[in-house]
C-alpha positions in Angstrom: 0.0 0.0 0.0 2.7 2.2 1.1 4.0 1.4 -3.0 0.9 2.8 -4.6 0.5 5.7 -2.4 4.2 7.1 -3.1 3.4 5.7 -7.2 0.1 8.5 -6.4 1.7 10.8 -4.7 4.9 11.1 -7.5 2.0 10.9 -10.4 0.2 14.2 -8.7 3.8 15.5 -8.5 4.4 15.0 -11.9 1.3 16.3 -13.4 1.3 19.2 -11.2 4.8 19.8 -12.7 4.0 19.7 -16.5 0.6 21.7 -15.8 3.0 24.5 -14.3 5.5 24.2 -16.8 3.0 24.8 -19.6 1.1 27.2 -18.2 3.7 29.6 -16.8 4.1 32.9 -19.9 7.4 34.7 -21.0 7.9 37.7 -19.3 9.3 38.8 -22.7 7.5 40.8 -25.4 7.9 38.6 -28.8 8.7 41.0 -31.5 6.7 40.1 -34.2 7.8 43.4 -36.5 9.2 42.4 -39.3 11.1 44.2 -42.4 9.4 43.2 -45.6 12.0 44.9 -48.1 9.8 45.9 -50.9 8.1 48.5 -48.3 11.6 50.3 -47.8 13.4 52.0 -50.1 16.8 50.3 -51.6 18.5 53.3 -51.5 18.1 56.8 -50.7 20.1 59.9 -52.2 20.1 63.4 -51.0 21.1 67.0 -53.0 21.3 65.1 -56.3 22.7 66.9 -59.5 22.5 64.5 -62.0 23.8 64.5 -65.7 23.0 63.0 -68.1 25.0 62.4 -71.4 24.5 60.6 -74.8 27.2 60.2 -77.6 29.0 62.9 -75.5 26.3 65.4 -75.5 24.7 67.1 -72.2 20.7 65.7 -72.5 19.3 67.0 -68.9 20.0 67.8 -66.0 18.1 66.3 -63.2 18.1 67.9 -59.4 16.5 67.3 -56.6 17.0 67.3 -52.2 15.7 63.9 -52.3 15.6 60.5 -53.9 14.4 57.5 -53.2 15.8 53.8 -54.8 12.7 51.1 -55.2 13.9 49.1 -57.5 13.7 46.3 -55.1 10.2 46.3 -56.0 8.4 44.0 -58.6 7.6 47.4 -60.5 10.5 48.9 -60.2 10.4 53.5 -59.4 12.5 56.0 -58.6 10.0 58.6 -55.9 11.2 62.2 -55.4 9.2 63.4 -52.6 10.6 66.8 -52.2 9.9 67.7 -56.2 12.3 67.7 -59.4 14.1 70.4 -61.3 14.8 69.1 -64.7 16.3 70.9 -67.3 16.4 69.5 -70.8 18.5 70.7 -73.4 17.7 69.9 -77.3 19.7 69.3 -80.3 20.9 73.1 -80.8 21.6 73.5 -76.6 18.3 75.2 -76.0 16.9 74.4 -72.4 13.3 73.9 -71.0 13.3 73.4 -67.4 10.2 71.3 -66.1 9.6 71.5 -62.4 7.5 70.0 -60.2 6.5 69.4 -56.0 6.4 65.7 -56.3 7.4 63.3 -58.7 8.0 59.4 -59.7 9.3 57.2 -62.1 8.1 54.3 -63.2 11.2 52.2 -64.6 9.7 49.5 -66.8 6.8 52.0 -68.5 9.3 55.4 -69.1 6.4 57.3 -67.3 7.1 59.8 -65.3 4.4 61.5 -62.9 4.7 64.9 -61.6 2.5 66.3 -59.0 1.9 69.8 -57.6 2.7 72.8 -59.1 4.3 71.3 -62.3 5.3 73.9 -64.2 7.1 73.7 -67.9 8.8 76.2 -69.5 10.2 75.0 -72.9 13.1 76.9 -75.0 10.7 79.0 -77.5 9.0 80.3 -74.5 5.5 78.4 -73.9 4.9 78.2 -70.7 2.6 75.5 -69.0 1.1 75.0 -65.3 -0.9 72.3 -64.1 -1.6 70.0 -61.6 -0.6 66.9 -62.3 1.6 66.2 -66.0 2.7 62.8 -67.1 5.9 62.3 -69.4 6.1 59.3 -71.6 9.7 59.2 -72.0 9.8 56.0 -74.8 7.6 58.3 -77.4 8.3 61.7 -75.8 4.7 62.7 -75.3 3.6 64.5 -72.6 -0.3 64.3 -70.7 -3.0 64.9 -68.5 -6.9 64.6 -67.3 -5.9 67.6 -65.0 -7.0 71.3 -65.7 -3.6 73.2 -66.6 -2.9 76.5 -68.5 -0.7 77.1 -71.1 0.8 80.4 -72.5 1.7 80.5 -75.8 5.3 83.0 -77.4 2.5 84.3 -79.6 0.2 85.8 -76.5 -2.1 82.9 -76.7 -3.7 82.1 -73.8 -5.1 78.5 -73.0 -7.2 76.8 -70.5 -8.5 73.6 -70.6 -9.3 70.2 -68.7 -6.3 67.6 -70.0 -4.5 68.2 -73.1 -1.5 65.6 -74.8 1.0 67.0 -76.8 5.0 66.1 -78.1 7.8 67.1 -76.2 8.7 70.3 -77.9 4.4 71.6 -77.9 4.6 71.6 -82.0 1.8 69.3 -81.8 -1.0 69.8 -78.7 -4.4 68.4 -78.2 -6.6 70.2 -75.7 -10.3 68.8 -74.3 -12.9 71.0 -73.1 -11.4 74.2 -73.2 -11.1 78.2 -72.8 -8.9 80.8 -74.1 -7.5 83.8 -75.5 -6.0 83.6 -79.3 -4.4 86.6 -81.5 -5.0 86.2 -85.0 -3.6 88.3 -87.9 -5.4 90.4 -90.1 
């Protein structure tokens, strides 16, 4: 008798035991944050001047306080949260400077999207303010859906509710719009 009580007795032992053992906690906090590394930036860049060249020839000028690297990123952009100052200089070294609050690059579609306050002003003089602007860089055409106004070298005034046109303004298609045009006698 004096067997089985002791072969009790160690059996409530021993299932006291593994009750407490499972039920005591961690005093420490798990850390269950985690990096995922297409939410953070690959690399950042700060007071960029950037040139760039083709067959030895200055093409643009890109600056900028801030750039940001996600190209980690299944679709791949470049973000410029602090705005652009681009400067683009044609065949004959004429510049137009495109600037812009905000802007982004898409690397796989050559679109770039500028935000707030874009404002264009190309090497004859036209002079272009909108919203929003996107720049197809792979046909050199240039968009938006946005309201924008344009100012023409010949005094023509022009506003309107999204317009595409060609890099250089030779060729411009405006929706739904207003303006003021001088026409010779």
């Amino acid at each position: 008798m004096q067997h089985k009580k002791y072969y009790i007795i160690k059996s409530i032992v021993t299932v006291c035991a593994v009750t407490m053992l499972f039920s005591c906690q961690s005093t420490q906090k798990e850390d269950t944050a985690y990096i995922d590394f297409e939410e953070v930036p690959i690399a950042e860049a700060y007071e960029v001047n950037l040139k760039y060249t083709d067959s030895g020839k200055l093409k643009a000028i890109l600056k900028t306080p801030k750039v940001l690297d996600f190209s980690n990123k299944s679709f791949a952009y470049f973000e410029f949260p602090k705005g652009i100052v681009l400067d683009i200089i044609d065949e004959e070294g004429k510049v137009s400077v495109v600037t812009s609050d905000y802007a982004i690059s898409y690397k796989q579609t050559g679109i770039i999207d500028m935000r707030g306050n874009v404002d264009i002003k190309t090497a004859d003089s036209t002079h272009l303010k909108a919203k929003q602007l996107y720049w197809d860089q792979n046909i050199n055409w240039v968009f938006t859906d946005q309201q924008y106004k344009s100012y023409l070298p010949d005094g023509t005034v022009n506003e309107a509710d999204g317009f595409d046109a060609n890099q250089d303004f030779t060729i411009l298609n405006s929706r739904i719009n207003d303006g003021v045009m001088f026409i010779e006698e």
